[in-house]
VEXBAMAR-998592 format. One record per residue (C-alpha): residue in one letter; x negated, y, z. Coordinates in Angstrom, 2 decimals, always signed. Layout:
% VEXBAMAR-998592
residu / u / v / w
a / X / Y / Z
...
***
This chain:
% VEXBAMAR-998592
residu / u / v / w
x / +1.61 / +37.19 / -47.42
x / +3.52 / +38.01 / -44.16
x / +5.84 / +35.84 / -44.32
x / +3.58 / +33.18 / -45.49
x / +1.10 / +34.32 / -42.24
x / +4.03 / +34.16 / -40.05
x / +5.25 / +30.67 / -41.39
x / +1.91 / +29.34 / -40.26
x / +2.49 / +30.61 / -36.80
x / +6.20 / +29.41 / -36.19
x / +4.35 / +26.33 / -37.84
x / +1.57 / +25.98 / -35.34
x / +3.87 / +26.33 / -32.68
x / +6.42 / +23.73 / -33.49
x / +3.88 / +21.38 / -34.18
x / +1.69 / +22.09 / -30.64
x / +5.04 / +22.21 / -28.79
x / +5.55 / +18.56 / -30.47
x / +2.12 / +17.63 / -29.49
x / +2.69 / +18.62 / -26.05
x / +5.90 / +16.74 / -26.02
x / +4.66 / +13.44 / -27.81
x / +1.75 / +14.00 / -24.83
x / +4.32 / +13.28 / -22.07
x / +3.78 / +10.15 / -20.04
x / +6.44 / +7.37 / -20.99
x / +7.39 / +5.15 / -17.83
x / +8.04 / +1.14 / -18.85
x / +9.52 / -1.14 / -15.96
x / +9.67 / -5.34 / -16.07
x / +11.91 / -6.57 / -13.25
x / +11.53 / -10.11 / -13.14
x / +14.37 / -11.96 / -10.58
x / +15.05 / -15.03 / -10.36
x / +17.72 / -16.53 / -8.00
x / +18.98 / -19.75 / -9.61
x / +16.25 / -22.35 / -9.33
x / +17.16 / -25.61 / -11.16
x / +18.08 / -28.73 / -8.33
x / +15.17 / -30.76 / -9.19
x / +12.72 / -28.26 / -8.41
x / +14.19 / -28.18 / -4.72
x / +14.12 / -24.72 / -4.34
x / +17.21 / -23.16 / -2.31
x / +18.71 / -20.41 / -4.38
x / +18.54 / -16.82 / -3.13
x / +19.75 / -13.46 / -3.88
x / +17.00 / -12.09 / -6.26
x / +19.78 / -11.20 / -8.95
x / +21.67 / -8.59 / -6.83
x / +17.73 / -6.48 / -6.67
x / +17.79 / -5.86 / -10.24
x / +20.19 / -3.08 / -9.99
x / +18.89 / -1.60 / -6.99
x / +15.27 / -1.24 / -8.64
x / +16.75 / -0.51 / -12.14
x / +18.94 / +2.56 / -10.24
x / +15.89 / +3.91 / -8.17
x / +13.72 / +4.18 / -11.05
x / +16.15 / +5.47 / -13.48
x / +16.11 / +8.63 / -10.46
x / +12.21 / +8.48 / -11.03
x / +12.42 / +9.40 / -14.71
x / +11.96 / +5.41 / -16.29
x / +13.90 / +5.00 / -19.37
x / +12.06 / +1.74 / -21.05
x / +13.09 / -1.48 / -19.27
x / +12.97 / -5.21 / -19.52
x / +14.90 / -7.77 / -17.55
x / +13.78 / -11.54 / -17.28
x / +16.68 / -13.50 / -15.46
x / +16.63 / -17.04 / -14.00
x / +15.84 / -19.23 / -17.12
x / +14.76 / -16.43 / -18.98
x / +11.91 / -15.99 / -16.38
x / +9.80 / -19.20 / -16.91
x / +6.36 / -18.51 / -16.61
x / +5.99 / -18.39 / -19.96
x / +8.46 / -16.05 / -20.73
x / +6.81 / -13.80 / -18.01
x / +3.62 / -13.91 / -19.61
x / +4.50 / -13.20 / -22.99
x / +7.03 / -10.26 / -21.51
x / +3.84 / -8.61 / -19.96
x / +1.92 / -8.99 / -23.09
x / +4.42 / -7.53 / -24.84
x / +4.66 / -4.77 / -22.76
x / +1.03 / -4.26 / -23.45
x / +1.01 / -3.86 / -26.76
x / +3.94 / -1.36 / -26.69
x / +2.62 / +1.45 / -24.17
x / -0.02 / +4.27 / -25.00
x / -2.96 / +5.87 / -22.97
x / -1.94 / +7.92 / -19.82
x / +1.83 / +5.86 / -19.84
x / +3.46 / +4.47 / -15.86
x / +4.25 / +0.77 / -15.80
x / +5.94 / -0.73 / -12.70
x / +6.39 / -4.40 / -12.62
x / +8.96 / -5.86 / -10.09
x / +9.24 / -9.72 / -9.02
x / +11.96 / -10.61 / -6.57
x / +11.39 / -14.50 / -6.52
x / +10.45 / -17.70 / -4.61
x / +6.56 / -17.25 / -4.12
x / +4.37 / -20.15 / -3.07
x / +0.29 / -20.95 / -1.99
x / -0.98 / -23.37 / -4.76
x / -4.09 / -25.29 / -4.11
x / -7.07 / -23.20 / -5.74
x / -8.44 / -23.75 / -8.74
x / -11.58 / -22.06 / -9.14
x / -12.69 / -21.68 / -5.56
x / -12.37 / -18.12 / -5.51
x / -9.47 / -17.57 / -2.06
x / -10.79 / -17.22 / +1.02
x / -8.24 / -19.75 / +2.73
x / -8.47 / -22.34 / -0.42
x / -4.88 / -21.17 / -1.76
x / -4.12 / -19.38 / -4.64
x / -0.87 / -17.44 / -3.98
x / +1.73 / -17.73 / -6.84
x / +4.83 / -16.48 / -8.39
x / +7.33 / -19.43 / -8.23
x / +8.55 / -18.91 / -12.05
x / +11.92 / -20.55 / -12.94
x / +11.00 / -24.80 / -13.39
x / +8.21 / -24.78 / -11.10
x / +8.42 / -27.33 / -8.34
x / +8.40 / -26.90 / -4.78
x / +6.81 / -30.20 / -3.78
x / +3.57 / -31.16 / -5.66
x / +3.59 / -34.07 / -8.00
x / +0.07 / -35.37 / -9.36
x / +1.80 / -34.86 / -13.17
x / +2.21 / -31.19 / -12.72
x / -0.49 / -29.20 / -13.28
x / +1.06 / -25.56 / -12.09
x / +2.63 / -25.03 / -15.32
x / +5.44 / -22.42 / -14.26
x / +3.70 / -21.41 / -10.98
x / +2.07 / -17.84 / -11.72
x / -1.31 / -17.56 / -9.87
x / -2.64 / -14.80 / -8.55
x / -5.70 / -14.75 / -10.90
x / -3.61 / -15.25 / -13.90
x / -1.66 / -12.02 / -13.02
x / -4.47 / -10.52 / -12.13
x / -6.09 / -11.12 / -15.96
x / -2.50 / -9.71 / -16.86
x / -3.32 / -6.90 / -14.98
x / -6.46 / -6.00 / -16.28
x / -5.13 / -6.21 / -19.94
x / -2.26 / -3.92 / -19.51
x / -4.59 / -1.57 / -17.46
x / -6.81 / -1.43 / -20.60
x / -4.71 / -0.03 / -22.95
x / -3.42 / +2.44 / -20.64
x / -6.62 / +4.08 / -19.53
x / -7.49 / +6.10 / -16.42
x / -5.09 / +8.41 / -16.84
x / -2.80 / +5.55 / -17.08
x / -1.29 / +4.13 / -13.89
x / +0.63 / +0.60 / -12.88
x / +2.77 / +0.04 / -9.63
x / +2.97 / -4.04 / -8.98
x / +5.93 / -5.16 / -6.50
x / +6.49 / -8.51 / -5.50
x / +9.46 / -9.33 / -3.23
x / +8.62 / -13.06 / -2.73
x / +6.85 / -14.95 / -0.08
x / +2.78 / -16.24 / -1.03
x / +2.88 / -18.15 / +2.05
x / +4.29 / -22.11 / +3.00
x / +4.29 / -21.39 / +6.44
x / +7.31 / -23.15 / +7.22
x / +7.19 / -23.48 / +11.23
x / +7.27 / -19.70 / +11.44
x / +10.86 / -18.71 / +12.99
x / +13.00 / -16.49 / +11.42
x / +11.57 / -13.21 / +11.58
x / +15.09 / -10.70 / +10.29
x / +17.60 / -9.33 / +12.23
x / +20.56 / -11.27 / +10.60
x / +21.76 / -14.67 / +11.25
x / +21.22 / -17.12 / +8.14
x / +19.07 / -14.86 / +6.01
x / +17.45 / -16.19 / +3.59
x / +13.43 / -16.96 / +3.27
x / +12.17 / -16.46 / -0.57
x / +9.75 / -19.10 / -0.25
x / +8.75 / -20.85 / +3.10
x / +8.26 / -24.34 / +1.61
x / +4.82 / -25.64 / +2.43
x / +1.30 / -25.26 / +0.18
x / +1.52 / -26.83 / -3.00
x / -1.13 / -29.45 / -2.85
x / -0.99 / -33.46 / -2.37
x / -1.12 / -35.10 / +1.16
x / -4.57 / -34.84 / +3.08
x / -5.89 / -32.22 / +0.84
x / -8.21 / -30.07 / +3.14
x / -9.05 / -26.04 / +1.53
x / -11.94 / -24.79 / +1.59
x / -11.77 / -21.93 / +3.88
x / -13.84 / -18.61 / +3.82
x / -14.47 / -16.22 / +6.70
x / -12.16 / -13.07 / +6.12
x / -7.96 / -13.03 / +5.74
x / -5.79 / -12.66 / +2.91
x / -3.47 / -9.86 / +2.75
x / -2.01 / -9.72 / -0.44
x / -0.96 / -11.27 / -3.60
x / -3.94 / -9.96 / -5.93
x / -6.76 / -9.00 / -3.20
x / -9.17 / -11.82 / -4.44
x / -7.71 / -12.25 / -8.04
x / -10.92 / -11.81 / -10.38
x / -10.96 / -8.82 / -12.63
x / -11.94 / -8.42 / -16.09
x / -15.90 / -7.26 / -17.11
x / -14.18 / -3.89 / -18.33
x / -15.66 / -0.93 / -16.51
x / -12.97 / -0.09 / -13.73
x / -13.61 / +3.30 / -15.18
x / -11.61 / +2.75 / -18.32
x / -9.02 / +1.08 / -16.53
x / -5.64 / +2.48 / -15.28
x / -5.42 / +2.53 / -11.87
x / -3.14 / -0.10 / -10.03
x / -1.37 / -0.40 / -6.24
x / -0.08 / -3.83 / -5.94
x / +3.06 / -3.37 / -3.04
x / +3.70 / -7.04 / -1.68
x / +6.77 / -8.09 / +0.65
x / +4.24 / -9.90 / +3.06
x / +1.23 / -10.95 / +4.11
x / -0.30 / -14.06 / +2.86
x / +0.06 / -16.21 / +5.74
x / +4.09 / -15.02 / +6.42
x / +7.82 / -15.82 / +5.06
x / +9.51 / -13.31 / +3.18
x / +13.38 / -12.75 / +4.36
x / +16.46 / -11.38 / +3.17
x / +18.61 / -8.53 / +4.03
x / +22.02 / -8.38 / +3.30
x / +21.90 / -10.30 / +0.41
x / +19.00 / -7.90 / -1.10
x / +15.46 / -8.90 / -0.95
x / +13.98 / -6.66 / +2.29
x / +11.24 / -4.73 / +0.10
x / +13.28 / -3.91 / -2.95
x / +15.89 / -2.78 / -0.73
x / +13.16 / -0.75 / +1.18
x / +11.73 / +0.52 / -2.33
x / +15.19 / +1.75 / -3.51
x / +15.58 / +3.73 / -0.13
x / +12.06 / +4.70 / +0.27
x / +12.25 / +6.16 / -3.64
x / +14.84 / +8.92 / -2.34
x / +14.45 / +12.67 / -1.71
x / +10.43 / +12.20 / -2.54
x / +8.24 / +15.80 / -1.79
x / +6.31 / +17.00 / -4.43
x / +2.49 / +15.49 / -4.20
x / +3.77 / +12.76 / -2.12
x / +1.08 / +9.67 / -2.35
x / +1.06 / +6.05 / -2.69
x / +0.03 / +5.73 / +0.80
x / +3.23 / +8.03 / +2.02
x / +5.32 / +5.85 / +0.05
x / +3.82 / +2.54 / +2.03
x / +4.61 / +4.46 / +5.24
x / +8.53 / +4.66 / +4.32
x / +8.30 / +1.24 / +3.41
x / +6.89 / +0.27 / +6.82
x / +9.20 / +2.18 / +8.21
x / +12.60 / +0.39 / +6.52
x / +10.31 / -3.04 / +6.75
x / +10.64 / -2.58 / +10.37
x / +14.13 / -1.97 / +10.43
x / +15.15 / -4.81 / +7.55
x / +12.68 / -7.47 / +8.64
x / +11.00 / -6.50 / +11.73
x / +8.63 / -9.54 / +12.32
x / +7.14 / -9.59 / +8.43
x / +3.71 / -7.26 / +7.46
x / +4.28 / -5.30 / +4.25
x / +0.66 / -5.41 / +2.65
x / -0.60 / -2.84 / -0.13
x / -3.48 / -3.09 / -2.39
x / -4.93 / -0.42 / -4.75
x / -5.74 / +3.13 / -5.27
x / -3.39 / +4.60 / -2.71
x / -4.73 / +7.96 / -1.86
x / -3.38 / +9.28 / -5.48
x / +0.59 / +10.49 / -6.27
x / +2.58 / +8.63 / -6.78
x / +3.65 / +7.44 / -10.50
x / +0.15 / +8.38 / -11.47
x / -0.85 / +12.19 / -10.59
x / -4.15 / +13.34 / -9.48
x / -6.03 / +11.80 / -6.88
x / -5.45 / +13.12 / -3.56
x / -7.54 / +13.59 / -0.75
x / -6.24 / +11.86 / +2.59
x / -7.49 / +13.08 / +6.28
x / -7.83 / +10.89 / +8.68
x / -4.89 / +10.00 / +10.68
x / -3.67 / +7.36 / +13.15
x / -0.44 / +5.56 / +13.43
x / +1.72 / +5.64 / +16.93
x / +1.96 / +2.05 / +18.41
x / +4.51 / +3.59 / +21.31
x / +6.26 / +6.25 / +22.43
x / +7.81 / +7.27 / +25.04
x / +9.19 / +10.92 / +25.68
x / +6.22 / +12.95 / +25.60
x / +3.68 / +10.25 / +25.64
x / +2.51 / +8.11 / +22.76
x / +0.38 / +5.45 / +22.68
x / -1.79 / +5.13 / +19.63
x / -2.99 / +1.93 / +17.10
x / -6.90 / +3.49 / +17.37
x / -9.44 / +3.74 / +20.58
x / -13.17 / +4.24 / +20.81
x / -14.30 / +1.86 / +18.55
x / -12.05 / +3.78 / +15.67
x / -13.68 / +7.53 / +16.71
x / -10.59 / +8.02 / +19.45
x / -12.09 / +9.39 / +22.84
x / -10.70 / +10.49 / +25.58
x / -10.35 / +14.52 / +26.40
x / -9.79 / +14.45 / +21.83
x / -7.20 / +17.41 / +20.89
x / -4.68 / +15.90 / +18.62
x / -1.71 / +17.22 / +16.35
x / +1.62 / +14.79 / +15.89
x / +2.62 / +15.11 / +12.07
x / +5.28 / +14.21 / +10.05
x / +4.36 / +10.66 / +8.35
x / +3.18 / +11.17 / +4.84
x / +0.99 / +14.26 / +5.99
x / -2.42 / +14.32 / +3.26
x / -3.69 / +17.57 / +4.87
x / -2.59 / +18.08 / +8.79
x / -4.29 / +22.04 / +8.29
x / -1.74 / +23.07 / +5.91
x / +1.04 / +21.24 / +7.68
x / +2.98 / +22.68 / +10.73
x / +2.42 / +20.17 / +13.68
x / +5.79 / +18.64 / +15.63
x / +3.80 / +17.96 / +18.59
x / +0.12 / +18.53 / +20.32
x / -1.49 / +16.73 / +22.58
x / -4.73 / +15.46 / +24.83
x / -5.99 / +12.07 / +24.71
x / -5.88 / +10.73 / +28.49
x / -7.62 / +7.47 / +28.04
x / -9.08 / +5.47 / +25.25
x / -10.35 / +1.93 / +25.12
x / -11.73 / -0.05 / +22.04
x / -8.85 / -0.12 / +19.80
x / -6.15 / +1.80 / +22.03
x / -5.64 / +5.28 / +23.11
x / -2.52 / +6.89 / +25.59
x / -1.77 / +10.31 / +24.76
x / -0.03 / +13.28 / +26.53
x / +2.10 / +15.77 / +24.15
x / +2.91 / +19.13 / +24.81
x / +7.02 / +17.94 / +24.28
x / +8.71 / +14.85 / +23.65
x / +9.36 / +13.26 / +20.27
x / +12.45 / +12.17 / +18.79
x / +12.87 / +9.76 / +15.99
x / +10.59 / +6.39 / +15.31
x / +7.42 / +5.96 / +15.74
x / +7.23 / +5.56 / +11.83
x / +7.74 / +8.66 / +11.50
x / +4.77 / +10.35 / +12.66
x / +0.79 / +10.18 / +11.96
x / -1.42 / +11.43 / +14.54
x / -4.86 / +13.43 / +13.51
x / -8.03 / +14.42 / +15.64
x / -7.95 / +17.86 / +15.60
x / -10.67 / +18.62 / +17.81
x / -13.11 / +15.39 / +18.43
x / -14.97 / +14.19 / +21.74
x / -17.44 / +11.46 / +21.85
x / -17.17 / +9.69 / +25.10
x / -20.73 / +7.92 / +26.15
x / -22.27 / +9.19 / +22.88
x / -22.83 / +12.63 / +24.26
x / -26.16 / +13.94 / +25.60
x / -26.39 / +16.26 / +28.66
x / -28.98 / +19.69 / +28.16
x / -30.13 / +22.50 / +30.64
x / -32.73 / +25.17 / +29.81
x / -36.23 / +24.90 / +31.20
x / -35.92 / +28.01 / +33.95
x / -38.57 / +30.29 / +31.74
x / -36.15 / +30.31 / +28.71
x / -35.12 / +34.03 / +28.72
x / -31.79 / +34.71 / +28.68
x / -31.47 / +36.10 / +24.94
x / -32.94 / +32.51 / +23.62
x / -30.23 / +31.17 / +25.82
x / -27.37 / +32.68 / +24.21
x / -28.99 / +32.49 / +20.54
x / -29.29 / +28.38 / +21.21
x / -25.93 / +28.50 / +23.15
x / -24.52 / +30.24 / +19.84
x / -26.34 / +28.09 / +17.34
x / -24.62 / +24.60 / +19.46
x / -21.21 / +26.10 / +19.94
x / -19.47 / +23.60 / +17.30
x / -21.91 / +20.65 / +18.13
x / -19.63 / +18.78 / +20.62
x / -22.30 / +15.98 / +21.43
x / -24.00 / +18.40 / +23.41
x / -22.93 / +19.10 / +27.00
x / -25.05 / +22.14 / +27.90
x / -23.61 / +22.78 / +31.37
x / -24.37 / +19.52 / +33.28
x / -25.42 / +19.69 / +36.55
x / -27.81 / +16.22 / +35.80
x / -29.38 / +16.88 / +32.25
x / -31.10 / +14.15 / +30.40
x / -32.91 / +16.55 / +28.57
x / -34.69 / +19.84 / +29.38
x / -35.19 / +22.26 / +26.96
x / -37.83 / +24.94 / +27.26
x / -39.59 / +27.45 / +24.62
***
């Protein structure tokens, strides 16, 4: 009876410890590259091939096991689709997908009247031509809204306590009298060729801008509360060209840097700041733009809360100048702390640098630190430790029969109310018993 009682247990155990294991998040990857356009499509070939690696090493550091490759012809758009379908049927609740595109991308006259500058933005898949001809009907160009159904699919099946990471290292843009905007001589734009649309065609265009590949791509009629959440990390915005680096594209070389050395808890909006930060080394003129739930871990962990912060437009020594002014709650006399960038709480970090806020205007602010900074400005955010509020504040004095104990019990009672100035010589406002 002991032994059968003890059998049980040793049972119980395996079997929970196999739960537990079974119950471990499995991490799938899809790089898609394609370098090797065919000639008739007139699309210049570029390096897309040489990313593969790079992404396939970073995330092999991050724990992914499960990948699939589409190269060149293999990566027509429908190959791509039926890859990503396939992917969907193979992953379970609570898995981490990351899909990767290095590729020509391209702005395709819209369809369905959904973009706010009349262009749907498109993966170039291998085939697709660069100039439009009235016989093609976007067969191997992969719109944004067609992704985005993708999307919405995949995020299904792997639940809210699922998560997906989108990159695409490819222009959405056909902006092709923009100069060349990276550091190297020659390097190459992936994309760059104009909108795909016939002569004289004239988009509709909504107020707003575009900033990325899926920001108006419609979603499914699921509740967003049984889908996994998704950050979608493009190369661009939607109105720029997309250039090389060395032969890599500039995001997935930025990824596979910016995926080293990560701090426990780190978030997907730390991770955009390293990529801004190598952006602005590898291709200083383009604007990385991210899309999503950002304020979470990255690779799917809890949600994390974010403070406030501010990022440094200049510095210089022990002044920095700051991308946020009066109309963004930056006033002048505000205490601030300097932080490492990637900071979610500033009051359990240790500050590099304090400082006063000199002057403010409507979208800038100069501030004085108590030493000088070394390093980029990428590598700090600045938060509002202790706030002023310029013009919004209202002036007080006591009505001379206020005794002196109601005084100090008000005086008390206002001590943390900083819109109050009660020691002004001119008072808008008397107060009295």
């Amino acid at each position: 009876m002991k032994k059968l009682l003890l059998l049980s247990i040793i049972s119980l155990f395996i079997f929970g410890f196999k739960a537990q294991q079974s119950a471990e998040p499995k991490k799938h990857a899809l790089i898609v590259a394609i370098g090797n356009y065919p000639e008739e499509t007139d699309w210049a070939p570029i390096s897309s091939l040489n990313d593969v690696k790079l992404i396939q090493d970073a995330l092999i550091k991050q724990g992914f096991q499960d990948f699939t490759v589409l190269k060149d012809k293999d990566a027509d758009k429908k190959s791509i689709v039926k890859a990503i379908k396939k992917l969907t049927a193979s992953v379970s609740a609570g898995d981490i997908v990351v899909i990767h595109f290095s590729s020509h991308g391209q702005q395709i006259m819209d369809q369905n009247n959904d973009e706010l500058d009349g262009y749907d933005e498109a993966i170039v898949a291998f085939g697709a031509p660069a100039v439009y001809d009235e016989l093609y009907k976007g067969e191997n160009h992969l719109r944004d809204e067609e992704l985005g159904a993708l999307m919405d699919e995949l995020r299904k099946e792997l639940g809210p306590k699922g998560d997906v990471l989108l990159f695409v290292d490819a222009c959405h843009s056909g902006t092709p009298t923009r100069g060349r905007n990276n550091l190297e001589p020659g390097a190459k734009k992936r994309g760059g060729r104009a909108p795909f649309a016939p002569i004289g065609y004239t988009p509709e265009i909504k107020s707003g801008k575009e900033s990325g590949l899926m920001e108006n791509a419609p979603f499914s009629n699921v509740d967003p509360k049984n889908l996994a959440p998704m950050v979608v990390l493009s190369a661009a915005q939607a109105d720029e060209v997309n250039y090389e680096y060395s032969n890599y594209g500039s995001l997935s070389l930025a990824i596979s840097r910016s995926l080293d050395n990560l701090a426990p808890g780190f978030t997907y909006r730390a991770f955009f700041s390293r990529i801004l930060k190598e952006m602005s080394l590898l291709a200083p003129k383009q604007n990385p733009a991210i899309e999503g739930s950002i304020d979470r871990e990255l690779f799917g962990g809890k949600s994390v809360v974010q403070d406030k912060y501010y990022t440094v437009y200049s510095l210089r020594g022990d002044y920095i100048n700051l991308n946020g002014g009066q109309l963004t709650g930056v006033h002048e006399d505000a205490k601030v702390g300097v932080y490492k960038a990637g900071t979610t709480n500033f009051q359990e970090a240790k500050a590099v640098a304090n400082g006063t806020v000199t002057s403010a205007e409507g979208t800038w602010a100069s501030i004085r630190l108590d030493r000088k900074l070394d390093g980029d400005k990428e590598d700090y955010w600045v938060f509002i430790t202790e706030k002023t509020f310029g013009d919004q504040s209202i002036s007080l004095a006591f009505h001379s029969e206020v005794s002196k104990s109601d005084k100090e019990a008000f005086e008390t009672s206002m001590k943390d109310f900083a819109l109050a100035d009660l020691d002004s010589e001119d008072p808008e406002f008397q107060l009295q018993r």
